[in-house]
Biotite code that builds the C-alpha atoms (Angstrom):
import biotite.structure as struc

atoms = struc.array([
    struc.Atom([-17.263, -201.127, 62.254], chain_id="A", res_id=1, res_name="UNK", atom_name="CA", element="C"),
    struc.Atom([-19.321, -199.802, 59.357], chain_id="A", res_id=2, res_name="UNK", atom_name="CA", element="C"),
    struc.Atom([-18.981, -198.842, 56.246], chain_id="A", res_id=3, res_name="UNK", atom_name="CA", element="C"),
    struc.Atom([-17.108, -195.720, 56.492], chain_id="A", res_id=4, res_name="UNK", atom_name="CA", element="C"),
    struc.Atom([-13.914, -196.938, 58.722], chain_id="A", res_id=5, res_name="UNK", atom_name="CA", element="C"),
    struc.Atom([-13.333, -200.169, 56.420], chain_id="A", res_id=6, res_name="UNK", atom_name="CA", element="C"),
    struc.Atom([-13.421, -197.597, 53.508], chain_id="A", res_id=7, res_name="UNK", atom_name="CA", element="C"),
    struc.Atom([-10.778, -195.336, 54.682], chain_id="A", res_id=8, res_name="UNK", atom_name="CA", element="C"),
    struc.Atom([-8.670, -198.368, 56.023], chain_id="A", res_id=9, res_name="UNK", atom_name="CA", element="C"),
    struc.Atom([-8.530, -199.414, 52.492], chain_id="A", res_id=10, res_name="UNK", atom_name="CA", element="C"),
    struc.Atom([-7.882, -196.393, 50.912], chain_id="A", res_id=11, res_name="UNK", atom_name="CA", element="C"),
    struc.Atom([-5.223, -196.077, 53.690], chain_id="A", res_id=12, res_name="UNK", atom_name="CA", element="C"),
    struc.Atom([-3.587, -199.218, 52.913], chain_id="A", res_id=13, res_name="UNK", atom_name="CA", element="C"),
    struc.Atom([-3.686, -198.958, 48.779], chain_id="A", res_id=14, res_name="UNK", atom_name="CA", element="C"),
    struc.Atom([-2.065, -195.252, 48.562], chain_id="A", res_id=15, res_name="UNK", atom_name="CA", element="C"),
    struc.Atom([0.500, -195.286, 51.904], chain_id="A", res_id=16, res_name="UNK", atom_name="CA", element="C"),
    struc.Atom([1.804, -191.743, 52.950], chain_id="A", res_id=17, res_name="UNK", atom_name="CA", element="C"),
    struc.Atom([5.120, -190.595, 53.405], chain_id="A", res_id=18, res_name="UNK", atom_name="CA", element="C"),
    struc.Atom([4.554, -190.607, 57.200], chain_id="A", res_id=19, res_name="UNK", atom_name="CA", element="C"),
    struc.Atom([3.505, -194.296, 57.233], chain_id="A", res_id=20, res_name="UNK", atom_name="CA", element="C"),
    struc.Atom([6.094, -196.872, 57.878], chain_id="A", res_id=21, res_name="UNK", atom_name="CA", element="C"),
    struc.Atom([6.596, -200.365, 57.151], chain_id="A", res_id=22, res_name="UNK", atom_name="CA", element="C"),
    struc.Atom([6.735, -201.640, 61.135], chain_id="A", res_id=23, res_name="UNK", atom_name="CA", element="C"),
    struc.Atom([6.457, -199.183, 64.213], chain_id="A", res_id=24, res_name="UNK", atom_name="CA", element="C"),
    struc.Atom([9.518, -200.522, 65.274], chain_id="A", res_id=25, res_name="UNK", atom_name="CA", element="C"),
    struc.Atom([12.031, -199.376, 62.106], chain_id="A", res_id=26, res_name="UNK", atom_name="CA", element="C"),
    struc.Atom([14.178, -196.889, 62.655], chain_id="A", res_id=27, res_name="UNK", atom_name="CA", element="C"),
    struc.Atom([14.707, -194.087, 60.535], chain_id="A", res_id=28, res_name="UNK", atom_name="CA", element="C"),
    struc.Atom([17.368, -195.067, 58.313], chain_id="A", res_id=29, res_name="UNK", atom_name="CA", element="C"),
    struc.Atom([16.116, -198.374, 58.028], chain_id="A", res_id=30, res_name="UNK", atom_name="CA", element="C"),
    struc.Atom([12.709, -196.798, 57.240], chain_id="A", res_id=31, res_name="UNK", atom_name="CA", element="C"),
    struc.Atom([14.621, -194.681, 54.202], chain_id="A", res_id=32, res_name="UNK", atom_name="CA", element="C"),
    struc.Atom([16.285, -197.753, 53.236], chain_id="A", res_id=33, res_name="UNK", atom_name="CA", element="C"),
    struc.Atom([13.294, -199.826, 53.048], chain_id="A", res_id=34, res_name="UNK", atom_name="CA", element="C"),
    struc.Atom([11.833, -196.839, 51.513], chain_id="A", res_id=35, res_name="UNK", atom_name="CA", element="C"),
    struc.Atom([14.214, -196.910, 48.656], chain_id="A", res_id=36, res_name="UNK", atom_name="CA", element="C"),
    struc.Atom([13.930, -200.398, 48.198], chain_id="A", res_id=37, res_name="UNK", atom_name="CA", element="C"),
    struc.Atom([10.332, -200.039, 48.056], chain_id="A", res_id=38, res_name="UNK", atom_name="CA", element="C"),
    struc.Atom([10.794, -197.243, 45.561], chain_id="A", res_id=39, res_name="UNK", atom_name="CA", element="C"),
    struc.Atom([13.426, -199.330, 43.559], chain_id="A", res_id=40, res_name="UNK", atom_name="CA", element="C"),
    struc.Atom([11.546, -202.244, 43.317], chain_id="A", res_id=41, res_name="UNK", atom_name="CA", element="C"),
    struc.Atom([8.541, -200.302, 42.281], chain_id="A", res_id=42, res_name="UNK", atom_name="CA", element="C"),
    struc.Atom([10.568, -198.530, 39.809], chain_id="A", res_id=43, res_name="UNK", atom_name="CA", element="C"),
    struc.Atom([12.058, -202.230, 38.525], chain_id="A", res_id=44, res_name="UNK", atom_name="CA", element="C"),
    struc.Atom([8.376, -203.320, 38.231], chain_id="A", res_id=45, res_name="UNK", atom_name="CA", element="C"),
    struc.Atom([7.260, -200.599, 36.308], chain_id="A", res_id=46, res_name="UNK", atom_name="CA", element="C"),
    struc.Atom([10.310, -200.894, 34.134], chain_id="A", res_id=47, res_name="UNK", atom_name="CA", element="C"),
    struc.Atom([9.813, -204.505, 33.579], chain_id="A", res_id=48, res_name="UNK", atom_name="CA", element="C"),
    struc.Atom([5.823, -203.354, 32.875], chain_id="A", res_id=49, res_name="UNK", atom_name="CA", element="C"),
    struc.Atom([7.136, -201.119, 30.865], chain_id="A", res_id=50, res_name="UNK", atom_name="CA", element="C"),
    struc.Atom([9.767, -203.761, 28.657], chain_id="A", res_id=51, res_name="UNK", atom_name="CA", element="C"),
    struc.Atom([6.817, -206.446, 28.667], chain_id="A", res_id=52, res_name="UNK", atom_name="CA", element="C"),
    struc.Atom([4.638, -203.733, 26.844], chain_id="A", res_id=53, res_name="UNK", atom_name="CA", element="C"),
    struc.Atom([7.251, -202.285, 24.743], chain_id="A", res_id=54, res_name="UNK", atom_name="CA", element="C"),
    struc.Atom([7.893, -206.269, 24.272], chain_id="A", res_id=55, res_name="UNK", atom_name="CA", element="C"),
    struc.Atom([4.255, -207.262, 23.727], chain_id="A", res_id=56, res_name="UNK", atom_name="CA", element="C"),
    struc.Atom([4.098, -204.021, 21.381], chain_id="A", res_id=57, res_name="UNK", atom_name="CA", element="C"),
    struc.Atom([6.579, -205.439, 19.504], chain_id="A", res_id=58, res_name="UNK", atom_name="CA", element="C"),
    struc.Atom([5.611, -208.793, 19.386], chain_id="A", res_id=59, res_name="UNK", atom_name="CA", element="C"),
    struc.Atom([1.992, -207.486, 18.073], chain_id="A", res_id=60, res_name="UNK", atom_name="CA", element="C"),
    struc.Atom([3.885, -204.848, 15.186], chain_id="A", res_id=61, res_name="UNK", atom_name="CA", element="C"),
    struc.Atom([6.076, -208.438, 14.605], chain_id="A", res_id=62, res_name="UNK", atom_name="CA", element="C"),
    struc.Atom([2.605, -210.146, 14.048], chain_id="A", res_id=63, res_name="UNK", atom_name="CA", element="C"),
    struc.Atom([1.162, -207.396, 12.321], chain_id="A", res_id=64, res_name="UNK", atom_name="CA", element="C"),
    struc.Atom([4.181, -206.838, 9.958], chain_id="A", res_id=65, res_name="UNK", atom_name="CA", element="C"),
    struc.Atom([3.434, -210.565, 9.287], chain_id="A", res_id=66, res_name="UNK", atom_name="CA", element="C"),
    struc.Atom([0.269, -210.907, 8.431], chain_id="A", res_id=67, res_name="UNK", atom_name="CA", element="C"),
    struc.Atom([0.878, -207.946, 5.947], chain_id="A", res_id=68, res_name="UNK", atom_name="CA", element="C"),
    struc.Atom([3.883, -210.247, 4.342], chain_id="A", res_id=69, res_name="UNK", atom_name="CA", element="C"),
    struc.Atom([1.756, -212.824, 3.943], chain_id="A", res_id=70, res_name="UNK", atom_name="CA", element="C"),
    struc.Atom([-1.028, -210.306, 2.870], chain_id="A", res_id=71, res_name="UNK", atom_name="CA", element="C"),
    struc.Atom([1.247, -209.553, 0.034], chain_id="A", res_id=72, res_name="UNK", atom_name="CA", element="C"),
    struc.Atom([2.573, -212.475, -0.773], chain_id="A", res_id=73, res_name="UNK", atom_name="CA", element="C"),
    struc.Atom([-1.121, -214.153, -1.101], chain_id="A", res_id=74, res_name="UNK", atom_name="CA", element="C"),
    struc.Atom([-1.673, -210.870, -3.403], chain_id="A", res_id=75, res_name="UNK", atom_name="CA", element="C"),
    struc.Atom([1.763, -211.682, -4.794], chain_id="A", res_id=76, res_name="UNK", atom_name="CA", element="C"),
    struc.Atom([0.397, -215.600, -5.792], chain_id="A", res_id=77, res_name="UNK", atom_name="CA", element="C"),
    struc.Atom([-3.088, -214.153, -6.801], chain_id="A", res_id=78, res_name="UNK", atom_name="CA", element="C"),
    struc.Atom([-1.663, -211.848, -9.386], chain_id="A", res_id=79, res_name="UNK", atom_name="CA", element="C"),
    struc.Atom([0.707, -214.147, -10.818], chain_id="A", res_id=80, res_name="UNK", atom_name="CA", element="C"),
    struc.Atom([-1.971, -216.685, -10.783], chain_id="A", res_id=81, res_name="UNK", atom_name="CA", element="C"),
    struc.Atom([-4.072, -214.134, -12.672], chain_id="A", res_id=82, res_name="UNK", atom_name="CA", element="C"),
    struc.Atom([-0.878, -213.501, -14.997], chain_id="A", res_id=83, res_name="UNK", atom_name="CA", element="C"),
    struc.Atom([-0.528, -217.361, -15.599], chain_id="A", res_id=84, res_name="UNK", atom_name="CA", element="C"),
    struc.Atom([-3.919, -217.697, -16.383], chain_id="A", res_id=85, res_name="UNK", atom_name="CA", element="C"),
    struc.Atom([-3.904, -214.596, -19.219], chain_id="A", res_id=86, res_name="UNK", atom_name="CA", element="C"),
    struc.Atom([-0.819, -216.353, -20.623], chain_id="A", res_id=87, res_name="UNK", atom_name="CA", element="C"),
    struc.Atom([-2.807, -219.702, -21.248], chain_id="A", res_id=88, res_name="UNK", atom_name="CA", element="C"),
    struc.Atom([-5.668, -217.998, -22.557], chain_id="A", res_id=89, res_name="UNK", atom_name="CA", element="C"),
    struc.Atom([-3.978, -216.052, -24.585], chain_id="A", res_id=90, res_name="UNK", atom_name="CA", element="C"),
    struc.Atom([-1.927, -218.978, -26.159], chain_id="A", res_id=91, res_name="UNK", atom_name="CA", element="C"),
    struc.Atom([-5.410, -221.020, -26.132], chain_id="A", res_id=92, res_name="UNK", atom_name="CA", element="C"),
    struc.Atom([-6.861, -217.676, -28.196], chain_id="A", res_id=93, res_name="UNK", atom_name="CA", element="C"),
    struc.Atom([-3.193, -217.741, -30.218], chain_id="A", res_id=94, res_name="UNK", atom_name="CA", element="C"),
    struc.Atom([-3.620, -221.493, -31.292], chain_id="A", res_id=95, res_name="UNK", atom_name="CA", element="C"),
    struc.Atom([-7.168, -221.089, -32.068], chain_id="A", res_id=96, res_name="UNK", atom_name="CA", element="C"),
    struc.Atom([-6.451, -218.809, -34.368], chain_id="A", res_id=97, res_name="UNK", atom_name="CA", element="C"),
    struc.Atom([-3.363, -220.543, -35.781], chain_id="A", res_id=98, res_name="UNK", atom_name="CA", element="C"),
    struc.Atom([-5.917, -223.393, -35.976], chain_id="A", res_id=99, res_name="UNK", atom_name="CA", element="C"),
    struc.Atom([-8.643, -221.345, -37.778], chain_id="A", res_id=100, res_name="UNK", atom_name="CA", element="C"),
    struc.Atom([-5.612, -219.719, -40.342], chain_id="A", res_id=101, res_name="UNK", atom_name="CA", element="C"),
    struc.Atom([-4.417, -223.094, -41.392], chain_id="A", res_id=102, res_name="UNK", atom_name="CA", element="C"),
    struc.Atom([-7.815, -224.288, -41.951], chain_id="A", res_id=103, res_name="UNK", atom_name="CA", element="C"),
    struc.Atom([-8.443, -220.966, -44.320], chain_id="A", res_id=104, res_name="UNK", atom_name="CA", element="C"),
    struc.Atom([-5.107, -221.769, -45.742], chain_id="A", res_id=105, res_name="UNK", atom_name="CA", element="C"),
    struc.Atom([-5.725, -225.470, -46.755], chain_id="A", res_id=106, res_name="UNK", atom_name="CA", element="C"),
    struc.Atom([-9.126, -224.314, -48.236], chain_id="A", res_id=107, res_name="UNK", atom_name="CA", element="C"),
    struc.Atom([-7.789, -221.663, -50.061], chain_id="A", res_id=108, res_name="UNK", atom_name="CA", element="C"),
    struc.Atom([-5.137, -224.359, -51.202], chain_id="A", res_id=109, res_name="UNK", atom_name="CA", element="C"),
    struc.Atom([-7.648, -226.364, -52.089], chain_id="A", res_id=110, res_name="UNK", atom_name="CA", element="C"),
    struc.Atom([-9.327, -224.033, -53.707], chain_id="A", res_id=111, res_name="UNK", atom_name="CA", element="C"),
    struc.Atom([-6.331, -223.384, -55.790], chain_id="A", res_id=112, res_name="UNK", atom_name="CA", element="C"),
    struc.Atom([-5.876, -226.929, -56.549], chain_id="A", res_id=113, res_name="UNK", atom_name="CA", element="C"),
    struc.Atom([-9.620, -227.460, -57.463], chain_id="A", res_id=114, res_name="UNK", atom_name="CA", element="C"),
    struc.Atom([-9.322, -224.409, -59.709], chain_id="A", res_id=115, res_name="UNK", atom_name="CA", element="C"),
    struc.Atom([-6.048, -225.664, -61.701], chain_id="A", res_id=116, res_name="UNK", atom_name="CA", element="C"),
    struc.Atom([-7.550, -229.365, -62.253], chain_id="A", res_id=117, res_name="UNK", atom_name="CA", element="C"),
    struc.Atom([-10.605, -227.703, -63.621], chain_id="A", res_id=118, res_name="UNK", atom_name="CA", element="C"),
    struc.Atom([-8.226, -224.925, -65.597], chain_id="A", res_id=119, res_name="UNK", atom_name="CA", element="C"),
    struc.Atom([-6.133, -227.916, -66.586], chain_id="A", res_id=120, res_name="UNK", atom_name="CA", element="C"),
    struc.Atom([-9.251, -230.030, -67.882], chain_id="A", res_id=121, res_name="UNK", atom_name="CA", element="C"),
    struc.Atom([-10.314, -226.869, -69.938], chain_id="A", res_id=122, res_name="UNK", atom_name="CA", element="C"),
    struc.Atom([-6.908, -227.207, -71.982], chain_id="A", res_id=123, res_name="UNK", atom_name="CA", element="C"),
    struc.Atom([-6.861, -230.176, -72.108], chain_id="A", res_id=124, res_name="UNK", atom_name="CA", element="C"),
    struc.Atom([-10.497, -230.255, -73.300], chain_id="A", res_id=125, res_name="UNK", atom_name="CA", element="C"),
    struc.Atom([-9.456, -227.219, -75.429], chain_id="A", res_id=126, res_name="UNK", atom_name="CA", element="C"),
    struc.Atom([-6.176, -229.384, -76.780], chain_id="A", res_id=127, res_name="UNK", atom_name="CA", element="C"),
    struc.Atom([-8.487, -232.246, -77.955], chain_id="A", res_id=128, res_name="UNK", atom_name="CA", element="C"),
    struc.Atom([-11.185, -230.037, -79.953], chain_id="A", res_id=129, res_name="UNK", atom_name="CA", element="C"),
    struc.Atom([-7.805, -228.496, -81.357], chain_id="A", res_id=130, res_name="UNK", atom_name="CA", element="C"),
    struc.Atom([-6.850, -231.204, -82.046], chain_id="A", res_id=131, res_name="UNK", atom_name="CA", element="C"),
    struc.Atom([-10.344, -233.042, -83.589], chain_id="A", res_id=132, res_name="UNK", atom_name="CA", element="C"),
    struc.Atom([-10.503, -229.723, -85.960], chain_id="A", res_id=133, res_name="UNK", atom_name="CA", element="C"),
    struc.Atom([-7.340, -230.229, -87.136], chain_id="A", res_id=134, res_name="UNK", atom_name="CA", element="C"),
    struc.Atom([-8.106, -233.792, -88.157], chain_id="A", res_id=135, res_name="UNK", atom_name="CA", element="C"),
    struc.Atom([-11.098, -232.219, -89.613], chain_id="A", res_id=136, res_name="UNK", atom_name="CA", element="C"),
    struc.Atom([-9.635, -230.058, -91.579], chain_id="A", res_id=137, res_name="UNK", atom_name="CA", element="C"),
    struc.Atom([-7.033, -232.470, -92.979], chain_id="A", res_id=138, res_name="UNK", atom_name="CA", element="C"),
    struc.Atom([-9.789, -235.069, -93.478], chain_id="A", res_id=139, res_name="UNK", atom_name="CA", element="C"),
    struc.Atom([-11.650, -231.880, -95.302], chain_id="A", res_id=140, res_name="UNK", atom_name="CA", element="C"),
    struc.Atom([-8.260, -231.174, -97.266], chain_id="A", res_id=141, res_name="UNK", atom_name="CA", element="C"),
    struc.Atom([-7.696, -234.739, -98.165], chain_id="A", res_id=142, res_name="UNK", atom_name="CA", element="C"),
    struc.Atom([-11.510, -235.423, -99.451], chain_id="A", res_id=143, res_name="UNK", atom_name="CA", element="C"),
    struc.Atom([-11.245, -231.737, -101.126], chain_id="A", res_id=144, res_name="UNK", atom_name="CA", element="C"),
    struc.Atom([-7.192, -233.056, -102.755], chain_id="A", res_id=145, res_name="UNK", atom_name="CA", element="C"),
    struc.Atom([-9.446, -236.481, -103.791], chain_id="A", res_id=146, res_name="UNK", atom_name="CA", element="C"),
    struc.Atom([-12.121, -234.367, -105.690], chain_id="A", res_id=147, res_name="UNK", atom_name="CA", element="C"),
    struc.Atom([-9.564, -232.491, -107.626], chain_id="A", res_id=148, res_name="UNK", atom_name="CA", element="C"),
    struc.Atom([-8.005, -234.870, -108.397], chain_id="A", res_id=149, res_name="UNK", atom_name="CA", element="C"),
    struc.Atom([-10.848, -237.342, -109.494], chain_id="A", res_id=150, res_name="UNK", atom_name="CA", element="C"),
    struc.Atom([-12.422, -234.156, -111.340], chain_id="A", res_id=151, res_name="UNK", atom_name="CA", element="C"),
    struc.Atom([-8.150, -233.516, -113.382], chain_id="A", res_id=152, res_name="UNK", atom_name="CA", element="C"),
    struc.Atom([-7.894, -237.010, -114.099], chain_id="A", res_id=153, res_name="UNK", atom_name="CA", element="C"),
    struc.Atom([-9.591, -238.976, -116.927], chain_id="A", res_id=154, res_name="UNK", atom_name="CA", element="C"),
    struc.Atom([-11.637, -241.989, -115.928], chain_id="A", res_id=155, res_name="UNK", atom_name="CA", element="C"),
    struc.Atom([-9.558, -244.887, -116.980], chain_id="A", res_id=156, res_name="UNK", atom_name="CA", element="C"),
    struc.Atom([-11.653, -247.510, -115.068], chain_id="A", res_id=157, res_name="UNK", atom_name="CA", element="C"),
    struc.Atom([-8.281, -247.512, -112.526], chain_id="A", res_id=158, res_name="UNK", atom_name="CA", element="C"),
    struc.Atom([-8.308, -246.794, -108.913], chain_id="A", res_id=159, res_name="UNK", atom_name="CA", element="C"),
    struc.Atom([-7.031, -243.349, -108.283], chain_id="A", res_id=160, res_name="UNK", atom_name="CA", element="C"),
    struc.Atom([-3.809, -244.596, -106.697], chain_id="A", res_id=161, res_name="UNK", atom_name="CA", element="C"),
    struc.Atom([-2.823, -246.213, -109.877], chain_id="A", res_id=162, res_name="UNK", atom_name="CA", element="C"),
    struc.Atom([-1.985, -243.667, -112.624], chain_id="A", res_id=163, res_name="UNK", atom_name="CA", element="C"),
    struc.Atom([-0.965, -244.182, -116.257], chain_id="A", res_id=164, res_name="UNK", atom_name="CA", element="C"),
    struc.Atom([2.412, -243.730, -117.531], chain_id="A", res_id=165, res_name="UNK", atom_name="CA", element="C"),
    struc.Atom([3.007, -241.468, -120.386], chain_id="A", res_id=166, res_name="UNK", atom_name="CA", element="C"),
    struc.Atom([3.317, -243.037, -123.723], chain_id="A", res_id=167, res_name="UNK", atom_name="CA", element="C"),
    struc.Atom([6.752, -243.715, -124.530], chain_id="A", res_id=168, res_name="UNK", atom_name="CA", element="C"),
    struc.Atom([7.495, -243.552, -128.282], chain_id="A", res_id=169, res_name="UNK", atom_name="CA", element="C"),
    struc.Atom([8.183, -246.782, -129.832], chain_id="A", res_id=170, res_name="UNK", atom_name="CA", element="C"),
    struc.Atom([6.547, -248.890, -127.112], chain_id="A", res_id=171, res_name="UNK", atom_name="CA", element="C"),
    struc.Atom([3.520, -250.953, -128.096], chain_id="A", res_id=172, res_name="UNK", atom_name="CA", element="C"),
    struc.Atom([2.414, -250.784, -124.757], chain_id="A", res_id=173, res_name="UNK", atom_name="CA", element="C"),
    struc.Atom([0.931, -247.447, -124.645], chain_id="A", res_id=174, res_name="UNK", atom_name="CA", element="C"),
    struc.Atom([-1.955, -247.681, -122.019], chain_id="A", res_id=175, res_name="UNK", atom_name="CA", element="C"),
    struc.Atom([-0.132, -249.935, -119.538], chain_id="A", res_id=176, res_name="UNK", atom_name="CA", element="C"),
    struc.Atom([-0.628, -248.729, -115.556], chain_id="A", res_id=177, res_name="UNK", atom_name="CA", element="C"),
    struc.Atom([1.824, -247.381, -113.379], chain_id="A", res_id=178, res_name="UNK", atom_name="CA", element="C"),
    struc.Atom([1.417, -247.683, -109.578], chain_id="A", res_id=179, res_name="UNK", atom_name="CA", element="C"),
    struc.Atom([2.465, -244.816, -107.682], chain_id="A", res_id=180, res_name="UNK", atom_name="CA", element="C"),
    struc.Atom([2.649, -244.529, -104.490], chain_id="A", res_id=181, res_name="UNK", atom_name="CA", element="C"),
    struc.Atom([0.369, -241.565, -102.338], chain_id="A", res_id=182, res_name="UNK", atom_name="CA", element="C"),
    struc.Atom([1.165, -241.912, -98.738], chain_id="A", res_id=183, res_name="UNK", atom_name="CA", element="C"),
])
């Protein structure tokens, strides 16, 4: 045989014509039946083909519908990841600059109390010049009251706290001292 012949014998037996039977030997009928069997099994595997791709179809839009969940739902964790993260820097940023406020605060309190002990000291520096004047000025008054008074009365040889009585009229003791007292 060569090449030819075992060529068409193949194609022969792959794509069988409506005149070919299954045995020489069927009859008709049988032939149809056989035929229809053929036909219905053919049809059965085809539709079962057909289900196990519709199946596998589904299977792979299944898979595919999955991987996009967990698409999103990595996306999902990302962002709120990303959201988490924002919140703590923003409440790091918040409580650095609570931390920086306080600190300006406590200076400026500081500040405040630094200035009052030092406006404090003033007055109270203030107070005791007031007040050392004022002593001056009565020591001033007093030394000016002891010159008048030294220049008004005679010298009698007595200390100025001890001043002479009047003369009383009939008393032979004219010139005796009387002490007052000048407090």
């Amino acid at each position: 045989m060569n090449g030819r012949s075992s060529k068409k014998m193949i194609v022969q037996q792959q794509w069988p014509t409506d005149t070919q039977r299954p045995s020489p030997f069927c009859s008709a009928s049988s032939w149809v039946r056989e035929e229809r069997r053929g036909e219905e099994r053919r049809g059965e595997e085809r539709r079962g083909e057909e289900r196990r791709g519709e199946e596998k179809r589904r299977e792979e839009k299944r898979r595919e519908e999955k991987r996009r969940e967990e698409k999103r739902r990595e996306e999902k964790r990302r962002e709120e990841k990303r959201r988490e993260e924002k919140r703590r820097e923003e409440k790091r940023r918040e409580e650095r600059r609570e931390e920086k406020e306080e600190k300006r605060r406590e200076r400026r309190e500081e500040k405040r109390r630094e200035e009052k002990r030092r406006e404090e000291k003033r007055r109270e520096e203030k107070r005791r010049e007031e007040k050392r004047r004022e002593e001056k000025r009565r020591e001033e008054k007093r030394r000016e009251e002891k010159r008048r008074e030294e220049k008004a009365a005679p010298d009698t040889g007595w200390p100025s706290y001890v001043q002479q009585e009047p003369p009383h009229i009939g008393h032979s003791t004219e010139n005796s001292p009387h002490v007052t007292s000048q407090i």
